[in-house]
Each structure stands twice: as structure tokens, then as C-alpha cells.
Backbone bond lengths (Angstrom), bond angles and torsions (degrees), N, CA, C in turn:
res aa  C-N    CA-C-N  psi(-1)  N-CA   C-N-CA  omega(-1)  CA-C   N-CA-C  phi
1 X - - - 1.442 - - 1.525 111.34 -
2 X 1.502 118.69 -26.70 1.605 110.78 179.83 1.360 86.53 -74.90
3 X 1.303 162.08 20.47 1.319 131.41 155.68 1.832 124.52 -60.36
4 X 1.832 92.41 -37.49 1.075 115.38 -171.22 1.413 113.48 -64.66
5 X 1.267 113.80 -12.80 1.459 127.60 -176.47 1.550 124.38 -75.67
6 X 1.041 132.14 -26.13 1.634 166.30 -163.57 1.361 73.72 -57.08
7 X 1.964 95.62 154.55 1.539 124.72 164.27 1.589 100.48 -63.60
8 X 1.172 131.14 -43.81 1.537 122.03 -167.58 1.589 109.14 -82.52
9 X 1.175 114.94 -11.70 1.587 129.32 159.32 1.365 109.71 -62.56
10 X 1.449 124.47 -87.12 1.130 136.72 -144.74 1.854 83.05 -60.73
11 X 1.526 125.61 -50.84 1.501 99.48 -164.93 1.458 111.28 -74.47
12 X 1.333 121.14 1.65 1.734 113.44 162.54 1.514 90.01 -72.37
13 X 0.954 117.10 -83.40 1.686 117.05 -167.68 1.978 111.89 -15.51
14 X 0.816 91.41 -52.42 1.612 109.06 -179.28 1.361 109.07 -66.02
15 X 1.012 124.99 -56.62 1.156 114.63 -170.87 1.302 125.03 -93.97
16 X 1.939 116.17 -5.70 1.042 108.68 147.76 1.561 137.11 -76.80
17 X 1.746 102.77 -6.83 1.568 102.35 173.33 1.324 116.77 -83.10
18 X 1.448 114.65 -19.90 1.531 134.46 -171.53 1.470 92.36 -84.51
19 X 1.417 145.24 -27.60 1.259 130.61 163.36 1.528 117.71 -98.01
20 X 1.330 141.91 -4.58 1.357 130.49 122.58 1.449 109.80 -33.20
21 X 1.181 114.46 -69.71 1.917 100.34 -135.49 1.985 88.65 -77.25
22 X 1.646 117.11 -39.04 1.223 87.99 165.72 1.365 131.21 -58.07
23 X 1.175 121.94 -5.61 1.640 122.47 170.82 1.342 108.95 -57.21
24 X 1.276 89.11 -78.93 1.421 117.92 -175.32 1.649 107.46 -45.21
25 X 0.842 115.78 -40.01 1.642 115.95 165.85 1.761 124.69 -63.82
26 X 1.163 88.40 -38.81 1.535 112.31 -176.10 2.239 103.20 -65.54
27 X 1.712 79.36 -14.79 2.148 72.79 -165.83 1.399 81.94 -109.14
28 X 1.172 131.15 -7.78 1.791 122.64 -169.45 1.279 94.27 -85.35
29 X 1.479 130.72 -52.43 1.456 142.36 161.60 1.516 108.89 -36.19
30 X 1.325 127.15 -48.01 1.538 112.37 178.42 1.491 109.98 -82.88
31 X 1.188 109.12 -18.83 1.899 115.52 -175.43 1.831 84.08 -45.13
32 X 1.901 88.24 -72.76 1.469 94.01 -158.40 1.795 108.81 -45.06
33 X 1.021 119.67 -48.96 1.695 103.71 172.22 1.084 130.29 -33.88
34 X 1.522 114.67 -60.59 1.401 147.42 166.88 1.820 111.68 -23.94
35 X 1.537 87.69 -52.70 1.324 97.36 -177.07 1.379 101.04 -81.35
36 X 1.547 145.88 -37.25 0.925 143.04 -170.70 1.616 135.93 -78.64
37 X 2.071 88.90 16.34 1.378 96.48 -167.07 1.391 123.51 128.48
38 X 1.398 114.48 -32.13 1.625 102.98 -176.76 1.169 105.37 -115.93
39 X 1.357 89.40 132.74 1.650 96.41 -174.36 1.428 115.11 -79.45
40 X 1.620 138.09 -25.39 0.751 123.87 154.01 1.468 138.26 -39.93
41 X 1.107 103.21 -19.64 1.790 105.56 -168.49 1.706 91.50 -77.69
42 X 1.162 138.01 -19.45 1.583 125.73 -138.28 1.815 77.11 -94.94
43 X 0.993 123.76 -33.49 1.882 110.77 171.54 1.932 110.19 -56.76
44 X 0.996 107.06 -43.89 1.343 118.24 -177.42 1.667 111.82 -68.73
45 X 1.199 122.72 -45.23 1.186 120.79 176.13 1.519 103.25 -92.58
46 X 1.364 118.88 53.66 1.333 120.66 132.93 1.799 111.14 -138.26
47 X 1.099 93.77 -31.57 1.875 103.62 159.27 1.243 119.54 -68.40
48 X 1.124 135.68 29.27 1.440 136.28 153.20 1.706 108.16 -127.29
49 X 1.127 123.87 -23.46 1.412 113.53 170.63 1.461 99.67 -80.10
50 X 1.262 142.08 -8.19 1.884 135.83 -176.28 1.318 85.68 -95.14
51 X 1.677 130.02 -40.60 1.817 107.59 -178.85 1.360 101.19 -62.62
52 X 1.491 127.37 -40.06 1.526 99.29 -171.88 1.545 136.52 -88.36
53 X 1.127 98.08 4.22 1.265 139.64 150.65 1.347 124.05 -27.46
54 X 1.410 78.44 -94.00 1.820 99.14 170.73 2.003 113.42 -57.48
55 X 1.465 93.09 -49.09 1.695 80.96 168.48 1.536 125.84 -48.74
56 X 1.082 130.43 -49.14 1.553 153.47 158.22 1.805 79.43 -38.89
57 X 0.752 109.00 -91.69 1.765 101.30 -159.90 1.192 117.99 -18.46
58 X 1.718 106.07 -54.39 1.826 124.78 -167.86 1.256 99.26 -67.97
59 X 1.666 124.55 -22.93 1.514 114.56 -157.08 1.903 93.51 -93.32
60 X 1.202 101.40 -33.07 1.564 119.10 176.46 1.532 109.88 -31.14
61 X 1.629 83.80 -69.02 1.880 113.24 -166.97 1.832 106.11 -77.02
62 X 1.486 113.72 -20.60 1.329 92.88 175.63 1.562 106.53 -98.27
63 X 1.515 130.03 0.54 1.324 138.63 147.86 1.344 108.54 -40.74
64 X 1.516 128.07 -68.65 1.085 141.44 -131.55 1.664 86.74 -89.02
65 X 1.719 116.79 -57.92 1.502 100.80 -175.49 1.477 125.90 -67.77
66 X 1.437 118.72 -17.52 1.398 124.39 170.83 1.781 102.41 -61.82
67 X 1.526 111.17 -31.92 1.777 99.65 -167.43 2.126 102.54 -71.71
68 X 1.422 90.48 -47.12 1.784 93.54 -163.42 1.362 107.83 -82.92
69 X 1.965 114.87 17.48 1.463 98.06 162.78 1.678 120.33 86.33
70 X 1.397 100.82 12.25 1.548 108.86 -155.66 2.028 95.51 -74.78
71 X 1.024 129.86 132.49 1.859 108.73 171.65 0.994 110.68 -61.81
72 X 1.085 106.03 173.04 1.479 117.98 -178.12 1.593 98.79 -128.08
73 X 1.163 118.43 167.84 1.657 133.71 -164.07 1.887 94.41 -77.15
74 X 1.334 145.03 -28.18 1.221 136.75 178.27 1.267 90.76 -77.18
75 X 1.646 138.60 -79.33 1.293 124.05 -177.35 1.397 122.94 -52.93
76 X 1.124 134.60 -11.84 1.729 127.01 144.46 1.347 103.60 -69.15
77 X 0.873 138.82 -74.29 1.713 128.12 172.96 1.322 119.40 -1.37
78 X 1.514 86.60 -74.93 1.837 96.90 -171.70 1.450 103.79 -65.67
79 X 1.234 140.91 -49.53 1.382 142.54 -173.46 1.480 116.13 122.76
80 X 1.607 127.28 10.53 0.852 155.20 168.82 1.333 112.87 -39.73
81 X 1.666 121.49 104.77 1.483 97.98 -164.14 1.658 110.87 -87.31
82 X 1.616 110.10 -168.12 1.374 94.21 -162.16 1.850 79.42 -157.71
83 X 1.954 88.29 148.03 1.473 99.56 178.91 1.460 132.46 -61.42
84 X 1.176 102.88 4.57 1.546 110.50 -172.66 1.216 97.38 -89.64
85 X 1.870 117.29 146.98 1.754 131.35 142.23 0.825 118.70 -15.94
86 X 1.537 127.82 142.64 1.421 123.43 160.71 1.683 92.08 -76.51
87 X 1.310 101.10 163.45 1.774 108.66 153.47 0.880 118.69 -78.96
88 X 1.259 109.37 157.32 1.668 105.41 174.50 1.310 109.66 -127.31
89 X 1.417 133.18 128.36 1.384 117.24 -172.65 1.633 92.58 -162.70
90 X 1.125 115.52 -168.54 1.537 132.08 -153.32 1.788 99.04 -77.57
91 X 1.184 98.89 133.29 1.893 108.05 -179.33 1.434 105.38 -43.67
92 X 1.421 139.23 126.43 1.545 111.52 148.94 1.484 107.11 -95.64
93 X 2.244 81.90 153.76 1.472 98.48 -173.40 1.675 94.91 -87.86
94 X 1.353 103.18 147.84 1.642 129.78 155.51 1.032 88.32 -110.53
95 X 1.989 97.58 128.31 1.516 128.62 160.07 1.652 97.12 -76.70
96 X 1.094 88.59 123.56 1.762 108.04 161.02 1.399 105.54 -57.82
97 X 1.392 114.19 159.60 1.497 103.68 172.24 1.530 98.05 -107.10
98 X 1.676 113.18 146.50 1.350 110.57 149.53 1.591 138.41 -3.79
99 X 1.213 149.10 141.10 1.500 135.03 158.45 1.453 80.90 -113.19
100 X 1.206 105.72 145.11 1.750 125.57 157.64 1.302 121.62 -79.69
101 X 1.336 137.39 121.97 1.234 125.07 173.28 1.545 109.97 -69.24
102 X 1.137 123.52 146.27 1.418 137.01 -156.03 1.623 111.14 -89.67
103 X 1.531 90.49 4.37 1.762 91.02 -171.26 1.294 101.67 -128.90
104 X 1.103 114.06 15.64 1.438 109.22 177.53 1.915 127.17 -98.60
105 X 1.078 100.42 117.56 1.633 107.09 -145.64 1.599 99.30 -62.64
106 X 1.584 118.40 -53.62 0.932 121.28 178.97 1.755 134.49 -28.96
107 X 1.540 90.32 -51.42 1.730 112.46 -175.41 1.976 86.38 -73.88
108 X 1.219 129.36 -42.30 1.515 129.71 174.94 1.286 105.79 -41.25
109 X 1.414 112.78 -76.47 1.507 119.47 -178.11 1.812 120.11 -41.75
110 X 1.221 107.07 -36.82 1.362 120.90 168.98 0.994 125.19 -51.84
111 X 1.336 93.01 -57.91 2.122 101.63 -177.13 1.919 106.08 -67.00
112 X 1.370 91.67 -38.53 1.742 81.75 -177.65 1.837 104.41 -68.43
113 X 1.241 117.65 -30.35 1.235 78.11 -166.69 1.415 106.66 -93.01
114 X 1.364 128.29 18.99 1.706 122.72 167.09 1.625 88.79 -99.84
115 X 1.323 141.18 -48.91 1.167 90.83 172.53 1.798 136.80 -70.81
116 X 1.262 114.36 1.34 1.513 118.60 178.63 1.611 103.49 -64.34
117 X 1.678 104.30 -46.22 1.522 112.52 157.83 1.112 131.88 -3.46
118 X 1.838 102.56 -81.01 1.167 135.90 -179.65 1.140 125.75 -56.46
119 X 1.305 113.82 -17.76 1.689 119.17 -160.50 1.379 85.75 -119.40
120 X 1.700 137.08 -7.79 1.401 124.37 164.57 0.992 97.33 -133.60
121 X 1.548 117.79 109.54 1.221 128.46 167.93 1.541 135.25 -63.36
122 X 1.489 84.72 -47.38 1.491 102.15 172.32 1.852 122.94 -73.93
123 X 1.369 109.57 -3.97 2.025 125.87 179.18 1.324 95.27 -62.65
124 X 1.047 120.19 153.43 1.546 151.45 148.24 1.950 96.12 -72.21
125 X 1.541 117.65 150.77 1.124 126.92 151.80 1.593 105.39 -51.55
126 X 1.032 112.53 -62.23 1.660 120.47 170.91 1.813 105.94 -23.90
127 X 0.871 105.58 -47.02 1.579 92.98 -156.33 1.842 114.60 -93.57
128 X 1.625 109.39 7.24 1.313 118.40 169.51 1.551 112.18 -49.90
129 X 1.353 105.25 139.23 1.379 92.23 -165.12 1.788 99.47 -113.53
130 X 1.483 117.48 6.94 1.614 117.89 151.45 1.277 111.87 -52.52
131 X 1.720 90.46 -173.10 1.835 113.33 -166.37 1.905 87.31 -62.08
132 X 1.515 93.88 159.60 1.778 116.02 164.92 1.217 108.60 -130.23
């Protein structure tokens, strides 16, 4: 739990309550419109209590993965190991790639004419001036 304590903590903490209650303020402010006549506002003063909502959620869920240790994508980055199991699950296959045999004229003829391609951007296939 002292993790939760940190300078980069406390200003999540903060600034997710500071964007609740402006939510939540932000839909009490359209209520009162709402009520005062515009009907547009009555969509809005329910779409600002679901933004703060959802903030409360993110602040919830990034509570919860900071407690059980979960990594996070910078400590996978860096290579930082972490107390959790590996998984264990089924090998994946990597397809090997092809090797070309080096004598084969066909796959030759090929490559030259995508790179002839390449080096004229602006050509038509039409206008290769190799075998047809």
C-alpha cells in the first residue's frame, strides 16, 4: 500500500477527484439548464456523470493493478522482471521464410522486374522492357 503513496500517486489521486467532482459539477450545471428550459442540456446532464464515472473506474482499475503487482508496459519495456508466473501455453510456430535457390532464373527474372518497378514509379507493368 505505500506504493500508492508516491509523488506520481498522490497527483493521480488528485486529479482524478478534481475530474470527478468537475464532472459531476459540470452535469449539475446542465441539470440546472435542463431544468430551465433547454432541452438540449437534459442529454448532457447525464453525459457528464458517465465521464466521471468512467474516470472513477480508470482510477479504480489502476489502484487495483498497482496493488497485485500487475507490470506495466514501461517495466515490460525495460525488461524489468516481475513477480508474476510465466504462462504457460502452447509453443508458437514461426514460419521460416523460404531460401531461394540462387540459380533459379525464373524467381531472377521476377525480382528484376519488381525492382525495374521500383526504380520507375511512374511505368505501367506494360512498359517493362524485359522478356514477355
Amino acid at each position: 500500500m505505500k506504493g500508492l503513496w508516491t509523488p506520481a500517486w498522490i497527483a493521480r489521486h488528485v486529479a482524478a477527484l478534481v475530474l470527478i467532482l468537475a464532472f459531476l459539477a459540470l452535469g449539475w450545471w446542465q441539470y440546472t439548464r435542463a431544468a430551465g428550459g433547454n432541452a438540449l442540456s437534459w442529454g448532457y446532464t447525464v453525459q457528464w456523470p458517465v465521464f466521471a464515472g468512467f474516470v472513477g473506474f480508470l482510477w479504480w482499475r489502476e489502484v487495483q493493478l498497482a496493488r497485485k503487482g500487475v507490470p506495466t508496459a514501461e517495466k515490460a519495456r525495460r525488461g524489468v522482471p516481475t513477480a508474476e508466473k510465466a504462462e504457460v501455453g502452447r509453443p508458437v510456430r514461426v514460419p521460416s521464410r523460404a531460401v531461394a535457390q540462387p540459380d533459379d532464373p525464373e524467381l531472377e527474372a521476377y525480382n528484376d522486374y519488381l525492382a525495374w518497378l521500383a526504380a520507375h514509379p511512374g511505368a505501367r507493368p506494360g512498359d517493362y522492357p524485359g522478356k514477355r
